[in-house]
C-alpha positions as protocol buffer text, in pm:
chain_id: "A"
residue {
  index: 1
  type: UNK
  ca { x: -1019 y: 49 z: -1085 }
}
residue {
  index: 2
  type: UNK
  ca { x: -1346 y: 3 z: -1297 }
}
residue {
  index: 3
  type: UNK
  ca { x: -1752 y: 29 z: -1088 }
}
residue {
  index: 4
  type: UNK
  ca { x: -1909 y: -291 z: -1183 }
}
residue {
  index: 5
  type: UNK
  ca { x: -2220 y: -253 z: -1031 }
}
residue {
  index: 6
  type: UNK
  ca { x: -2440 y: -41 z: -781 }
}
residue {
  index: 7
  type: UNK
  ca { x: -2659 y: -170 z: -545 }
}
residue {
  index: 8
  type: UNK
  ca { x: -2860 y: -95 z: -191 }
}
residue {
  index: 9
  type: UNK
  ca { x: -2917 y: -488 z: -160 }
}
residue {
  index: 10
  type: UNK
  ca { x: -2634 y: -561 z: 68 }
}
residue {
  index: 11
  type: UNK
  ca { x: -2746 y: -967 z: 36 }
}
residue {
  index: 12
  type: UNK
  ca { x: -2720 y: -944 z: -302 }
}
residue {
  index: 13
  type: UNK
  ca { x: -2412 y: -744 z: -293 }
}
residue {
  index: 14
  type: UNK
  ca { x: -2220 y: -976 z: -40 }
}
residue {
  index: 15
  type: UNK
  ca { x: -2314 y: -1331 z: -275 }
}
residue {
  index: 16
  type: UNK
  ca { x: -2220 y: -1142 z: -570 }
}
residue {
  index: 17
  type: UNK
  ca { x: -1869 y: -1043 z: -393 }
}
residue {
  index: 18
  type: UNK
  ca { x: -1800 y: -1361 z: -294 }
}
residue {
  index: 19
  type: UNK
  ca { x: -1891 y: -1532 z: -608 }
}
residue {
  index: 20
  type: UNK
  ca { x: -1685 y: -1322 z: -793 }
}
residue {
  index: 21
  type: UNK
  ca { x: -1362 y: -1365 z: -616 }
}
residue {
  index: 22
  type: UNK
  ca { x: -1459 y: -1727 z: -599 }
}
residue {
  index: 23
  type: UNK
  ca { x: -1430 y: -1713 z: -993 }
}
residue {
  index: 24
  type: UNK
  ca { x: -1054 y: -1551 z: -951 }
}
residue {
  index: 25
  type: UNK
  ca { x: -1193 y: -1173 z: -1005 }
}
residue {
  index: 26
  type: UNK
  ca { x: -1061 y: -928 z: -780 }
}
residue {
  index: 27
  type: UNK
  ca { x: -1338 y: -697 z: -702 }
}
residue {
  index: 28
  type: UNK
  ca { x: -1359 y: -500 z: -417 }
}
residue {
  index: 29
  type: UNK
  ca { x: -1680 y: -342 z: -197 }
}
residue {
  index: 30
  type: UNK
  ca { x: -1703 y: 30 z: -96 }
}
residue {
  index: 31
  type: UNK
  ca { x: -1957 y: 188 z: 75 }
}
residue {
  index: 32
  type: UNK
  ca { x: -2083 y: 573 z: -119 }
}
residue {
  index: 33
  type: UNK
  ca { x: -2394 y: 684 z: 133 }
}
residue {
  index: 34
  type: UNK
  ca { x: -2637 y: 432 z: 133 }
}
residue {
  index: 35
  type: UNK
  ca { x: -2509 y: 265 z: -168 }
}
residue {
  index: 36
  type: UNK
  ca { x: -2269 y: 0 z: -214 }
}
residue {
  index: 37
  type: UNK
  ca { x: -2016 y: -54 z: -518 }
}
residue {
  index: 38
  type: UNK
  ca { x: -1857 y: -335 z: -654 }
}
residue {
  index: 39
  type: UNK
  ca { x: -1530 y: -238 z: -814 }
}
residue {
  index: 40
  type: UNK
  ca { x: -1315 y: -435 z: -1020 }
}
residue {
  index: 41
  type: UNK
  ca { x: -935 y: -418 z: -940 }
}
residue {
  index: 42
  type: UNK
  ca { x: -765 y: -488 z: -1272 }
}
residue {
  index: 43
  type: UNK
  ca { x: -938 y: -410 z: -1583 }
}
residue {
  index: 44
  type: UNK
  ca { x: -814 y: -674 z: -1763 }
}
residue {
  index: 45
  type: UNK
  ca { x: -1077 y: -878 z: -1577 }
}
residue {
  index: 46
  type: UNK
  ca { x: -1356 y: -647 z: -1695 }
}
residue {
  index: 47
  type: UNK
  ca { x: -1489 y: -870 z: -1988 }
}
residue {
  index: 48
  type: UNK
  ca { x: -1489 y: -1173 z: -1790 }
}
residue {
  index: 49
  type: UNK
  ca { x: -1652 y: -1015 z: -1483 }
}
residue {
  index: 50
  type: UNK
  ca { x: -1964 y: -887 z: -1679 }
}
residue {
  index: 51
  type: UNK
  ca { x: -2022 y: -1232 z: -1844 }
}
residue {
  index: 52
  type: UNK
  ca { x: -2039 y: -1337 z: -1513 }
}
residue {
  index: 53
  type: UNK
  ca { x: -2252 y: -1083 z: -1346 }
}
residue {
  index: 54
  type: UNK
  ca { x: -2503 y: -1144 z: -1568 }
}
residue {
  index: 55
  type: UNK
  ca { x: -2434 y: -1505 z: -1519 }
}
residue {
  index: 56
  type: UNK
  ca { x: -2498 y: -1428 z: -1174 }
}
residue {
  index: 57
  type: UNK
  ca { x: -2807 y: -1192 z: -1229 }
}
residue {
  index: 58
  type: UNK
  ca { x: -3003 y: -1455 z: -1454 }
}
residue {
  index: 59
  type: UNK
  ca { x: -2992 y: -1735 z: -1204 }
}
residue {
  index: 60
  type: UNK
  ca { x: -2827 y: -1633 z: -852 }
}
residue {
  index: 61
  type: UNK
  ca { x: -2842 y: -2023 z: -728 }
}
residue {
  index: 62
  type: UNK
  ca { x: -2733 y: -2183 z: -1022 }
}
residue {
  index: 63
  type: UNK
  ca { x: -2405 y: -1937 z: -1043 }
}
residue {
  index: 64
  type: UNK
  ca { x: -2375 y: -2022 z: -687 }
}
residue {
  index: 65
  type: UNK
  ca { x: -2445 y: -2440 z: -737 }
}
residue {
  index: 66
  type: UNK
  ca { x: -2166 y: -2439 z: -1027 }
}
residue {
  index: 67
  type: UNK
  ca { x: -1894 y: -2247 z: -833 }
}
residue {
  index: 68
  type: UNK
  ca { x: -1884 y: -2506 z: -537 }
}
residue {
  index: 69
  type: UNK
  ca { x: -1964 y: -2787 z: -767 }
}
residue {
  index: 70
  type: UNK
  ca { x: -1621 y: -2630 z: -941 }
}
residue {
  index: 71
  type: UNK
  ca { x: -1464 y: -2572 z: -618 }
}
residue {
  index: 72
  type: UNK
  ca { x: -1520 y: -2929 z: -503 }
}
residue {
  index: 73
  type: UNK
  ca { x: -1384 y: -3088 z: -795 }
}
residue {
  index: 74
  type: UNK
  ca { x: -1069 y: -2913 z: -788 }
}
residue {
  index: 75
  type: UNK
  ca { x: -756 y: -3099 z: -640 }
}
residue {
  index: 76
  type: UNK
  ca { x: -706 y: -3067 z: -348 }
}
residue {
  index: 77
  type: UNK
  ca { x: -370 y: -2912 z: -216 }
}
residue {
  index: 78
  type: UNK
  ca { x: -121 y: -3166 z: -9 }
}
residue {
  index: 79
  type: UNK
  ca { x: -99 y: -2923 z: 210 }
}
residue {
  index: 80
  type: UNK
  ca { x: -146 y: -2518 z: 400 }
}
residue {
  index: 81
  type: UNK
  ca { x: 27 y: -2261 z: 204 }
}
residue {
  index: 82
  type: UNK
  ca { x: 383 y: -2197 z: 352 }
}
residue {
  index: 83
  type: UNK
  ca { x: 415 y: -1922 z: 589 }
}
residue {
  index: 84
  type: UNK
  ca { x: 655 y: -1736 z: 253 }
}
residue {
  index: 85
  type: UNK
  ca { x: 302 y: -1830 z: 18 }
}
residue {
  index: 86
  type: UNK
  ca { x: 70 y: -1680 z: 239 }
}
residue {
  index: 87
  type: UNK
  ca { x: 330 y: -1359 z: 276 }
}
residue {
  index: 88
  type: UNK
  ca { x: 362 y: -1315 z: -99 }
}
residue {
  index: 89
  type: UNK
  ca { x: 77 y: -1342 z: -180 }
}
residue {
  index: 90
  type: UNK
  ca { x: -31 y: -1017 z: 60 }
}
residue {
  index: 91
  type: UNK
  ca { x: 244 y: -811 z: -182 }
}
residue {
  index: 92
  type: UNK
  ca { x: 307 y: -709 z: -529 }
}
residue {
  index: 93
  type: UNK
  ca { x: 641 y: -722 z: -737 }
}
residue {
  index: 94
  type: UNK
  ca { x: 717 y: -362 z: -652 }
}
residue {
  index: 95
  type: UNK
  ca { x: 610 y: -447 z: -293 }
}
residue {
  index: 96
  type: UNK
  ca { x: 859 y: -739 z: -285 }
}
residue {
  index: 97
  type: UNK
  ca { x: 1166 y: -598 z: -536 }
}
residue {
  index: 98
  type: UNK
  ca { x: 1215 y: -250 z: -273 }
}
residue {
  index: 99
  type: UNK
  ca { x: 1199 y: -500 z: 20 }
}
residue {
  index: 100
  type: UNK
  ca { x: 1443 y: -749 z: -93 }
}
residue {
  index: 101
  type: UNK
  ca { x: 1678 y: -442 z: -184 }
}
residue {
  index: 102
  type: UNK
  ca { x: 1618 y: -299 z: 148 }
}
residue {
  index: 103
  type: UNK
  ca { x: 1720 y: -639 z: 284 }
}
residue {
  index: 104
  type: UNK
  ca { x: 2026 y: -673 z: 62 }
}
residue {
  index: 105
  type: UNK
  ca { x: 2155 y: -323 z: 128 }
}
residue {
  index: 106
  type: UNK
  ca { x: 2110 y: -367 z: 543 }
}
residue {
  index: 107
  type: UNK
  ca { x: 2292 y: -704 z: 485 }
}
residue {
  index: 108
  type: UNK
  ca { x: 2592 y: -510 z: 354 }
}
residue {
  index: 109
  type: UNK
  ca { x: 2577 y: -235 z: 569 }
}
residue {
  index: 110
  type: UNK
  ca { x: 2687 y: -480 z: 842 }
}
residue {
  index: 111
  type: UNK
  ca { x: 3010 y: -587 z: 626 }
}
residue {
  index: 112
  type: UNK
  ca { x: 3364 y: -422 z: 526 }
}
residue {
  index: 113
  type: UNK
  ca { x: 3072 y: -223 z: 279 }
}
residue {
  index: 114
  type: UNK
  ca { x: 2916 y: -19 z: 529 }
}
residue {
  index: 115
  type: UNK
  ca { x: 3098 y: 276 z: 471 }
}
residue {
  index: 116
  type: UNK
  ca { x: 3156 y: 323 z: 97 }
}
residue {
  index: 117
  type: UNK
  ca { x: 2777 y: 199 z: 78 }
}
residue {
  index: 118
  type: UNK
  ca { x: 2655 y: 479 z: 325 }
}
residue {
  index: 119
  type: UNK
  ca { x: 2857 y: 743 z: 154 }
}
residue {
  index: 120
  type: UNK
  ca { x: 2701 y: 657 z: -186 }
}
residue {
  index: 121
  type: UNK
  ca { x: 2327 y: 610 z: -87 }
}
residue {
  index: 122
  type: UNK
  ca { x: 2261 y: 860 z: 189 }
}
residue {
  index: 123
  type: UNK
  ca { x: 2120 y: 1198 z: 8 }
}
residue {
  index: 124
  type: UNK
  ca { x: 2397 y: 1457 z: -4 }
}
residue {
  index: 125
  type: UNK
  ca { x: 2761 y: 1468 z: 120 }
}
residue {
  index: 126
  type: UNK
  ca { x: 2777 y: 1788 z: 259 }
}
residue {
  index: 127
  type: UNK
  ca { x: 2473 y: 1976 z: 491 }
}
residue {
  index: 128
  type: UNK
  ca { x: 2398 y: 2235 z: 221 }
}
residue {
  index: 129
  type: UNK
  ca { x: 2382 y: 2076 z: -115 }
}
residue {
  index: 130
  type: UNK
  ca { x: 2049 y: 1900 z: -266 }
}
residue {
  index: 131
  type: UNK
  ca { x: 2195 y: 1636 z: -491 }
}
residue {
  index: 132
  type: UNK
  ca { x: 2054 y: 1767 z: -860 }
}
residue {
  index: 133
  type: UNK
  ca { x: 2359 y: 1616 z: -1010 }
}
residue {
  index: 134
  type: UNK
  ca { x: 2287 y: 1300 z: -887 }
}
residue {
  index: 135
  type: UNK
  ca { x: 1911 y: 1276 z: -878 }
}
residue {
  index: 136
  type: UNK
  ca { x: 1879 y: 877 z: -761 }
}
residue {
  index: 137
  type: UNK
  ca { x: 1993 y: 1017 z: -392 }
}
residue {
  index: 138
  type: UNK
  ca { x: 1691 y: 1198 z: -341 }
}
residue {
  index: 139
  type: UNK
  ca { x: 1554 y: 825 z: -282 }
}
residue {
  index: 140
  type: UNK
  ca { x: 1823 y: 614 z: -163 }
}
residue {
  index: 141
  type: UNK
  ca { x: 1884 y: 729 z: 167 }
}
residue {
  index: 142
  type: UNK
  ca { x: 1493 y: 474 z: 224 }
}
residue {
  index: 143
  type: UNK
  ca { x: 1722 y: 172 z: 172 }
}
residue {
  index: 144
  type: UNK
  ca { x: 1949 y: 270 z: 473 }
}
residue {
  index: 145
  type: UNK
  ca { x: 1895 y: 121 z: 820 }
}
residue {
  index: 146
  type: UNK
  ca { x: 2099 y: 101 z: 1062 }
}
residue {
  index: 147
  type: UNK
  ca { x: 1967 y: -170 z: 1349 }
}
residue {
  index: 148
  type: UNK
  ca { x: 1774 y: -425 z: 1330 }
}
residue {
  index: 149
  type: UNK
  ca { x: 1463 y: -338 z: 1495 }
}
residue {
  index: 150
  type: UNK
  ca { x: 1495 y: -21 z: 1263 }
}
residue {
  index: 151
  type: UNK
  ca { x: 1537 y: -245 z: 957 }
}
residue {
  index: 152
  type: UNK
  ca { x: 1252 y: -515 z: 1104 }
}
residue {
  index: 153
  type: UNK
  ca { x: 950 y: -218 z: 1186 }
}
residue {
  index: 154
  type: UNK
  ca { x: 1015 y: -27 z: 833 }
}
residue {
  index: 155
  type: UNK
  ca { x: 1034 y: -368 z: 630 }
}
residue {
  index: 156
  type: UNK
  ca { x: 743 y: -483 z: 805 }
}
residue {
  index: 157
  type: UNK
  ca { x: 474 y: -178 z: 768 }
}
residue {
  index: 158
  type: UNK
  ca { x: 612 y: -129 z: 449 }
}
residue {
  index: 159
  type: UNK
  ca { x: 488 y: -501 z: 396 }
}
residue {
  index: 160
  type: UNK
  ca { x: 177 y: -456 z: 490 }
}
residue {
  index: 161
  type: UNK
  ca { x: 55 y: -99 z: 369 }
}
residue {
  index: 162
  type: UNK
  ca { x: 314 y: -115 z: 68 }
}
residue {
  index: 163
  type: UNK
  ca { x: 142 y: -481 z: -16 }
}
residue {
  index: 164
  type: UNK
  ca { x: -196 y: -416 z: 62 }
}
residue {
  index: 165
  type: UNK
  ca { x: -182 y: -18 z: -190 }
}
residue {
  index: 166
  type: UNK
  ca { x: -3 y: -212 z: -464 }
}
residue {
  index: 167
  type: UNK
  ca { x: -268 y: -490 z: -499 }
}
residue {
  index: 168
  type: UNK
  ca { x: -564 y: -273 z: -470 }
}
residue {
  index: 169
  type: UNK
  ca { x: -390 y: 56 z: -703 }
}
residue {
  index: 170
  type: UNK
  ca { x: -146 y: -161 z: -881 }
}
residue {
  index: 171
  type: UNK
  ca { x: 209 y: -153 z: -913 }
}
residue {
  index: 172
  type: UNK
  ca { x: 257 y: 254 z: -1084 }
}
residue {
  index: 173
  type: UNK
  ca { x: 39 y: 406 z: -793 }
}
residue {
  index: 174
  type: UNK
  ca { x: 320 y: 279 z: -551 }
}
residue {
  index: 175
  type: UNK
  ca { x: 611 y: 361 z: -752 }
}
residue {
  index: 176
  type: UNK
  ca { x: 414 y: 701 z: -712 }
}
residue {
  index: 177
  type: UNK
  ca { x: 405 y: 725 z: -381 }
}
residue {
  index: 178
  type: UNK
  ca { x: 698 y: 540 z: -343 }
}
residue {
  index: 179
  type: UNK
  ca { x: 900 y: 830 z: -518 }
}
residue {
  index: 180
  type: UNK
  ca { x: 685 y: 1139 z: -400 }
}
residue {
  index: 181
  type: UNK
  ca { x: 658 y: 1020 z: 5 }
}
residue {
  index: 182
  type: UNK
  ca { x: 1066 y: 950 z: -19 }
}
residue {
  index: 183
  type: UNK
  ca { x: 1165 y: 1232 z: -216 }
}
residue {
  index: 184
  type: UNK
  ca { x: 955 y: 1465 z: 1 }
}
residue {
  index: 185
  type: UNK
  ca { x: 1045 y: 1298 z: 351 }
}
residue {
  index: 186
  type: UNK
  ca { x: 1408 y: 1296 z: 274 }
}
residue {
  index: 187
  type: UNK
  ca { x: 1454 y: 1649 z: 144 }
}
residue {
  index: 188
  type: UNK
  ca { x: 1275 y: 1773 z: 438 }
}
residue {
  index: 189
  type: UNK
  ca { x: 1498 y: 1590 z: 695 }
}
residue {
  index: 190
  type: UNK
  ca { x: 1801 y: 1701 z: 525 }
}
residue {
  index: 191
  type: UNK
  ca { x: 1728 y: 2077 z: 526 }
}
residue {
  index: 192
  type: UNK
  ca { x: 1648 y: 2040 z: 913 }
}
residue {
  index: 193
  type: UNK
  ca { x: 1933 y: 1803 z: 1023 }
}
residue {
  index: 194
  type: UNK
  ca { x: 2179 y: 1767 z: 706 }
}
residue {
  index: 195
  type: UNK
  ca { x: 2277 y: 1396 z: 571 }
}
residue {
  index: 196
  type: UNK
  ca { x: 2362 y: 1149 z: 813 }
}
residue {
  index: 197
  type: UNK
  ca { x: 2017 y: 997 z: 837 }
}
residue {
  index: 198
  type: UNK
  ca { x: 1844 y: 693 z: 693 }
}
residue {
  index: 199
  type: UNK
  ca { x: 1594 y: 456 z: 653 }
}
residue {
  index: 200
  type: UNK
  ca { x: 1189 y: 383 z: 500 }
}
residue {
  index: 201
  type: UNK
  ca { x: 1005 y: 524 z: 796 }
}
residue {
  index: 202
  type: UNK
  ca { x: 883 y: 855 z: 561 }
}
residue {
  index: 203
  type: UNK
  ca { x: 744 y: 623 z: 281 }
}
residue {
  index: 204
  type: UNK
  ca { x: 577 y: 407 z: 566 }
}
residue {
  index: 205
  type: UNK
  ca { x: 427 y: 738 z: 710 }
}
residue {
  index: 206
  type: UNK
  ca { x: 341 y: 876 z: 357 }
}
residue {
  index: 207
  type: UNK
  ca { x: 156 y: 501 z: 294 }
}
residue {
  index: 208
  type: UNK
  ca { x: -70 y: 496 z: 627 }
}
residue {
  index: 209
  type: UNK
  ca { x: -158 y: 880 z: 550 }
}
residue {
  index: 210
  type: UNK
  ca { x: -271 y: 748 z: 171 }
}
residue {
  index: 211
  type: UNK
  ca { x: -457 y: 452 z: 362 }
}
residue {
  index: 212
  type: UNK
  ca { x: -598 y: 656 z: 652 }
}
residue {
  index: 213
  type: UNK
  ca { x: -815 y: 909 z: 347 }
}
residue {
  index: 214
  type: UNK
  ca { x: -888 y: 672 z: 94 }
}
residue {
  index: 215
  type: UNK
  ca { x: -1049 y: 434 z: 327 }
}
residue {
  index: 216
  type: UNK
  ca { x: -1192 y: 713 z: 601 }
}
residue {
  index: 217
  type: UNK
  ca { x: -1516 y: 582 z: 706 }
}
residue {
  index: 218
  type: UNK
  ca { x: -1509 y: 318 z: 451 }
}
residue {
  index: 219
  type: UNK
  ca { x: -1495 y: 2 z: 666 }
}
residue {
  index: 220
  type: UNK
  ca { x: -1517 y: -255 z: 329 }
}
residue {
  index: 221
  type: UNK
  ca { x: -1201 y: -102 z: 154 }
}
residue {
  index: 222
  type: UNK
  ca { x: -884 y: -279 z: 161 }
}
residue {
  index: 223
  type: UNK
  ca { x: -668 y: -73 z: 290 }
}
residue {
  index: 224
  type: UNK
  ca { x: -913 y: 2 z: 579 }
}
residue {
  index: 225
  type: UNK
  ca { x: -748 y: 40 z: 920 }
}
residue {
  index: 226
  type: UNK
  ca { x: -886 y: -45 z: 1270 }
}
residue {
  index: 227
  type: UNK
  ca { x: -849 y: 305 z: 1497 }
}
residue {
  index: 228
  type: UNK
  ca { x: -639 y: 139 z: 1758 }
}
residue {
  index: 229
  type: UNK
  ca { x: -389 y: 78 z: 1433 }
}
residue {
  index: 230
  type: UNK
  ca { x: -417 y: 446 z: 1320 }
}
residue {
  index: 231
  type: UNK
  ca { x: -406 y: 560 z: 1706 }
}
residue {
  index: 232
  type: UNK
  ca { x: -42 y: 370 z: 1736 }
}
residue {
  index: 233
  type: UNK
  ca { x: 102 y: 505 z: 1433 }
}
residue {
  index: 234
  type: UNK
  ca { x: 17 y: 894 z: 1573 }
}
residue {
  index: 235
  type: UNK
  ca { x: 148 y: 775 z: 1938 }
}
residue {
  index: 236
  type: UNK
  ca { x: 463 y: 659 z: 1768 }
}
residue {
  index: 237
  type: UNK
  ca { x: 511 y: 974 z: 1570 }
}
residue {
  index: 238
  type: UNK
  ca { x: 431 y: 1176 z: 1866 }
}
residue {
  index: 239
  type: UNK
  ca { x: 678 y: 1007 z: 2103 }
}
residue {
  index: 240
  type: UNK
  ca { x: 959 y: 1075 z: 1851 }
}
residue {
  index: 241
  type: UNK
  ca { x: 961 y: 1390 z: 1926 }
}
residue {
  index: 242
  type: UNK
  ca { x: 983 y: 1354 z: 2292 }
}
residue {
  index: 243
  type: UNK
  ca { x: 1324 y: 1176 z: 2439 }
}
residue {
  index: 244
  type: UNK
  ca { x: 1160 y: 905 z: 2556 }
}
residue {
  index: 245
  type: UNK
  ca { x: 1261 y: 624 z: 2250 }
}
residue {
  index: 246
  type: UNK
  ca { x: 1569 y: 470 z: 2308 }
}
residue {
  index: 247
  type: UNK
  ca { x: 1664 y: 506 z: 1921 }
}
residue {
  index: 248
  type: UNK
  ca { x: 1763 y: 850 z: 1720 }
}
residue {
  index: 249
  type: UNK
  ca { x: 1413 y: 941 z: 1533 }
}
residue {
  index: 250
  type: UNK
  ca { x: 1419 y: 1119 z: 1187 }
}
residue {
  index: 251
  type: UNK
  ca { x: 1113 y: 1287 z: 1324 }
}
residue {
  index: 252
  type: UNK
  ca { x: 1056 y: 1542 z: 1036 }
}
residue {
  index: 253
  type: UNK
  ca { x: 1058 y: 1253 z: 801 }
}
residue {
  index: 254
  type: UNK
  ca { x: 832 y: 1061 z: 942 }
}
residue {
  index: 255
  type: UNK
  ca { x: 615 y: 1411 z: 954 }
}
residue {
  index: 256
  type: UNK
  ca { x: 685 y: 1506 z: 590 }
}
residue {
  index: 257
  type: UNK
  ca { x: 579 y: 1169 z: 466 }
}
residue {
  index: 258
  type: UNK
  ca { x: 293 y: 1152 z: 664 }
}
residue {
  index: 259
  type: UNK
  ca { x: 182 y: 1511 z: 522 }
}
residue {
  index: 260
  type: UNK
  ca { x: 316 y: 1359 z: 132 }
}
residue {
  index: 261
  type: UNK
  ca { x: 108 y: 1060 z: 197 }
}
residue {
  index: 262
  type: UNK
  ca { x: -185 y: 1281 z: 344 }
}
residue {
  index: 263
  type: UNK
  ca { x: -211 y: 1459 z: -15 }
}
residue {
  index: 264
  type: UNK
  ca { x: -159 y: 1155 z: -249 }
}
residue {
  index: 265
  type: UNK
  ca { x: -433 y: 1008 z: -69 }
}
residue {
  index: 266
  type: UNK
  ca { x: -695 y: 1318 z: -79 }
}
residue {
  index: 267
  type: UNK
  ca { x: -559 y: 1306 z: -466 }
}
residue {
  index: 268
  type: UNK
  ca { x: -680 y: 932 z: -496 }
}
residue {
  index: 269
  type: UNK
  ca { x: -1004 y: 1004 z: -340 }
}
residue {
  index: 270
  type: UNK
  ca { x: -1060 y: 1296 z: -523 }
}
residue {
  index: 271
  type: UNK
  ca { x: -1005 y: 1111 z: -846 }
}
residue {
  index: 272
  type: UNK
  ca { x: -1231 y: 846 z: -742 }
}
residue {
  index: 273
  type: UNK
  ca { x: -1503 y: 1077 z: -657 }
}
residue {
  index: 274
  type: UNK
  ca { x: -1431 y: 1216 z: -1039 }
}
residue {
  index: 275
  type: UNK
  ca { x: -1499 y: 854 z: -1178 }
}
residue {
  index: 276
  type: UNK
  ca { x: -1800 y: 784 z: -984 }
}
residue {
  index: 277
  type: UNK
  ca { x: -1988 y: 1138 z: -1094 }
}
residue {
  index: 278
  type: UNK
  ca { x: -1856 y: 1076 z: -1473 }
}
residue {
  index: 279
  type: UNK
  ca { x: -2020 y: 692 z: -1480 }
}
residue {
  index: 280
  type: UNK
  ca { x: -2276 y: 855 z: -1319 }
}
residue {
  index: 281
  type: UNK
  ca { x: -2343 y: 1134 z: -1586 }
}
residue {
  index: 282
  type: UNK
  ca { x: -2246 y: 888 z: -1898 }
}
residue {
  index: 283
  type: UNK
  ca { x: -2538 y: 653 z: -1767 }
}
């Protein structure tokens, strides 16, 4: 992510925003004290942005005036975007690649499949040995689910916080956390209950713990979430550990991607706080 711009004018900042994205730039608004920052999401934009902040800066209403003259001259669309448009285009390729193998995988574990498929994805086959020979099972035991409603809630959050990380970080952040919330989460739920487990529940965790500190108190970022979301991820992690679900739990997954997640995002933040003081000190 590049700053574009710094500003206390939070008219000025909200026109700008919108003309911007208006234009096809994806730019993002975070708050930093009593300041707010306009952020460009893919660099490769960063040329066309300036030419038209400044475009923007010379003459505010005439920037404005030629983006809905623009806007109404351009067809028309027959129709709404499809329910499938509106839900790729809240995910990036990564985003939709791991779900459509998670998909695949769940289809075959309900065919003549399931059990030479289990015995070759879940992490280890035996309760003592990490899998160093065969790295790849460190992370394949996250494409393993074994009901529906399992396969549904991971697919789902993974969906939306997966989606929603990969379009604001890009696709190598969640690859990143993708590797380092799995790896973590599954190694830790093998050592405390051995191999027969399964499923995308620690990368979920690890994403809402990235989401919860990168956007802490920062109500304009996009992967901001609403406290009663945050409160019913915690209740849900909680309530694993009590025998009140009616499905098994790999609670210390869910716990050691939470914590995985918890670090990548303090990492992120801290690296953004590193940006903002060296733009700072180079201007």
């Amino acid at each position: 992510m590049q700053k574009l711009l710094t500003t206390r004018n939070a008219e000025m900042m909200k026109r700008l925003h919108s003309f911007l994205r208006g234009r096809g730039v994806p730019v993002t608004v975070s708050e930093h004290g009593n300041q707010l920052e306009l952020w460009l999401v893919q660099s490769s934009y960063s040329a066309h942005a300036k030419e038209l902040i400044k475009q923007f800066k010379a003459d505010p209403e005439a920037a404005e005036a030629d983006l809905a003259q623009a806007a109404s001259q351009a067809p028309q669309p027959d129709k709404a975007p499809s329910l499938l448009q509106q839900l790729l285009q809240q995910a990036g390729l990564v985003t939709i690649v791991y779900a459509v193998l998670v998909t695949l995988v769940f289809v075959a574990l309900n065919t003549a499949l399931a059990m030479p498929l289990f015995e070759n994805l879940r992490i280890s086959d035996t309760f003592t040995d990490l899998p160093w020979q065969q790295p790849w099972r460190f992370i394949t035991p996250t494409l393993l689910h074994f009901s529906i409603l399992h396969f549904l809630f991971n697919v789902f959050w993974w969906w939306y916080l997966g989606g929603r990380f990969e379009r604001s970080y890009g696709s190598g952040y969640l690859v990143i956390a993708l590797v380092a919330c799995g790896v973590f989460s599954n190694t830790m739920q093998f050592m405390v209950g051995g191999p027969y487990f399964g499923g995308l529940s620690g990368v979920v965790y690890g994403l809402f713990g990235i989401a919860v500190v990168v956007a802490w108190q920062r109500p304009r970022h996009p992967l901001y979430l609403p406290i009663g979301l945050i409160g019913f991820m915690l209740v849900w992690l909680l309530l694993g550990y009590t025998e009140l679900l009616w499905v098994n739990v790999a609670n210390t997954a869910h716990s050691a991607g939470l914590i995985a997640g918890l670090v990548l995002g303090l990492a992120i933040r801290l690296m953004e706080h590193l940006n903002r003081t060296k733009i700072r000190y180079d201007s």
